[in-house]
C-alpha positions as CSV (number, residue, x, y, z in Angstrom):
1,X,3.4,17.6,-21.1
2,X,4.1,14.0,-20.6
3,X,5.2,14.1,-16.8
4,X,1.5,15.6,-16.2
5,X,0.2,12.5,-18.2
6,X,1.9,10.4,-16.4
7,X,1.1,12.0,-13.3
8,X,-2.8,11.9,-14.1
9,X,-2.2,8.0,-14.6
10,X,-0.3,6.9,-11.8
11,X,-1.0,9.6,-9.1
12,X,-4.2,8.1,-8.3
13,X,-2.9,4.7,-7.4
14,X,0.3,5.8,-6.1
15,X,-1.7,7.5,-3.3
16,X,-3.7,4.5,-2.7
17,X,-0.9,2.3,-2.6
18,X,0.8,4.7,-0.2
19,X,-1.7,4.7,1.8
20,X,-2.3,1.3,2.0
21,X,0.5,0.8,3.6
22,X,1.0,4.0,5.6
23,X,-2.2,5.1,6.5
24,X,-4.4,8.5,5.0
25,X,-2.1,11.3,6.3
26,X,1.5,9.5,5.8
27,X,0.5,8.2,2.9
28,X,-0.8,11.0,1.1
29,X,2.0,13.2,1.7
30,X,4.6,10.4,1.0
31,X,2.5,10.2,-3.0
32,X,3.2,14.1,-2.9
33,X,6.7,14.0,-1.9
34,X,6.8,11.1,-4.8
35,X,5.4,13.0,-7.4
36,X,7.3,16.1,-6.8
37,X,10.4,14.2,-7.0
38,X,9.4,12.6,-10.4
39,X,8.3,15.9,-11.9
40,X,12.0,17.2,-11.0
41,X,13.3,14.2,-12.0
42,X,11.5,13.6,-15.2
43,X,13.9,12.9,-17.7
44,X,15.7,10.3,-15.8
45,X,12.5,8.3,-14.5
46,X,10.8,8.5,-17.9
47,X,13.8,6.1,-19.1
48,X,13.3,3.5,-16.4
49,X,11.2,0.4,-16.7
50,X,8.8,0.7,-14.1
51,X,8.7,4.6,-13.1
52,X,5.6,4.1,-11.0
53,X,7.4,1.3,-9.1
54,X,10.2,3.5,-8.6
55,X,8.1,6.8,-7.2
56,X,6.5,4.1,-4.8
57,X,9.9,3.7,-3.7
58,X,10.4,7.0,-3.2
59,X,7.4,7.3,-1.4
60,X,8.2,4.9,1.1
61,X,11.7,6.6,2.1
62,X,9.6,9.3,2.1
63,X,6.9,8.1,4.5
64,X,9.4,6.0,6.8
65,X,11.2,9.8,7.5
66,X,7.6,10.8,8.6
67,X,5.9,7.8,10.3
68,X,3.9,8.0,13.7
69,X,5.7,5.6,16.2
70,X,2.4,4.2,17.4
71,X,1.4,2.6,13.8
72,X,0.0,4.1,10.7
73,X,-3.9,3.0,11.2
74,X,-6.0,4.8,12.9
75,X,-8.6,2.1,15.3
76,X,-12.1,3.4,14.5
77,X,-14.6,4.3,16.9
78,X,-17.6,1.3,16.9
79,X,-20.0,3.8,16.4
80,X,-18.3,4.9,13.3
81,X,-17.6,1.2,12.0
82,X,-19.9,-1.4,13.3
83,X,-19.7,-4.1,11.5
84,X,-15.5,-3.5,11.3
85,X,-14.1,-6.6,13.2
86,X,-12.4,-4.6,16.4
87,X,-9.4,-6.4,16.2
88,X,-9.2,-6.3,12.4
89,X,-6.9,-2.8,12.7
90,X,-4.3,-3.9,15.0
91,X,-3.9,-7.4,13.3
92,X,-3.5,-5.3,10.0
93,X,-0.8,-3.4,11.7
94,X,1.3,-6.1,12.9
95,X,1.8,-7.7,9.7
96,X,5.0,-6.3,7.5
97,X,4.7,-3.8,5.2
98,X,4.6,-5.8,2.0
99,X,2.1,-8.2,3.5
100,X,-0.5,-5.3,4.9
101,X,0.3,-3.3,1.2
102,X,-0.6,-6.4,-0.7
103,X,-3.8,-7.3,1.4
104,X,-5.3,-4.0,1.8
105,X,-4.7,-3.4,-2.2
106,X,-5.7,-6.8,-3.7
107,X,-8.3,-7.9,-0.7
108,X,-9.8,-4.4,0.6
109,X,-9.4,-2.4,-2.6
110,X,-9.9,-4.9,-5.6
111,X,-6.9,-4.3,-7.2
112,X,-5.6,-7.6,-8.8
113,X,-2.6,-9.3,-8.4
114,X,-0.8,-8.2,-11.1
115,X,-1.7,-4.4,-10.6
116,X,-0.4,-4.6,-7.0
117,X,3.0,-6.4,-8.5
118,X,3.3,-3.3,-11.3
119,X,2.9,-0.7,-9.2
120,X,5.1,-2.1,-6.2
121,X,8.0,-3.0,-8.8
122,X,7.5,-6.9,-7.6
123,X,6.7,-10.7,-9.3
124,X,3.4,-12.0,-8.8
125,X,4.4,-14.2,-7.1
126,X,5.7,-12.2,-4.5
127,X,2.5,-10.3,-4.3
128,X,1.1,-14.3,-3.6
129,X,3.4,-15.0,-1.2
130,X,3.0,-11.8,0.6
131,X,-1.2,-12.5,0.7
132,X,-0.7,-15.8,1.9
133,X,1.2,-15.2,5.0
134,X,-0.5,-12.3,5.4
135,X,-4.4,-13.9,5.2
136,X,-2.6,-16.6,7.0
137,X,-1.3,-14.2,10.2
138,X,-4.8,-12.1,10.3
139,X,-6.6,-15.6,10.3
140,X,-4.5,-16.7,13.4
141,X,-4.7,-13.0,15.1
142,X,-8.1,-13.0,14.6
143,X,-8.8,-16.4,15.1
144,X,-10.5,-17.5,11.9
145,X,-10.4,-21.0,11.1
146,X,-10.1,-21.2,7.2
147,X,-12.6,-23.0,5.2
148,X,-11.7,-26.5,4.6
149,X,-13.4,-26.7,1.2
């Protein structure tokens, strides 16, 4: 009974972490991959620290075996997004993982910086970091000059 607790709690943003940084299809089957290695693995990974840190992990191997060559975000149509930045997608996709995980999750998603550091298994501070350069590089791809306040 407690994996499915645990599951229930940290499935949900396991998946959106995932796909954060993978995309919708790599990412979702990366969090099932993750969670069906937990639920086999149970006893172990209920004695860690940071168990949902750990299945991110897992996901990750997991999604790296099955990621698309050509980048993990799909570019949206205009007509589906018009008010999406075109060159938003492709500046998201050339940052590194860490830095496109940590923006999409604390910048597109609300999540704060200390949920993004739980569930990734890092410091705050290197959830800042990793927003910093990344705001930093999608502000120079997309040429945005930042406000000098």
């Amino acid at each position: 009974m407690e994996f499915e607790r645990f599951a229930a709690e940290t499935g949900p943003r396991l998946r959106t972490a995932l796909t954060a940084a993978y995309g919708p299809d790599v990412g979702a089957d990366a969090a099932a991959e993750a969670l069906a290695y937990g639920w086999e693995h149970w006893p172990r990974l209920s004695r860690m620290a940071n168990p949902a840190g750990y299945l991110f992990r897992v996901g990750q191997s997991a999604a790296r075996a099955g990621r698309r060559p050509q980048g993990c975000l799909p570019m949206p149509s205009p007509q589906e997004l018009p008010t999406i930045e075109p060159g938003l997608v492709p500046a998201l996709e050339s940052l590194s993982e860490g830095q496109r995980t940590c923006v999409v999750l604390v910048h597109a998603l609300g999540w704060t910086q200390t949920e993004a550091a739980a569930l990734l298994g890092l410091d705050v501070s290197t959830v800042r970091t990793h927003l910093a350069r990344g705001v930093a590089r999608l502000q120079h791809a997309l040429e945005v000059v930042p406000d000098a306040r």
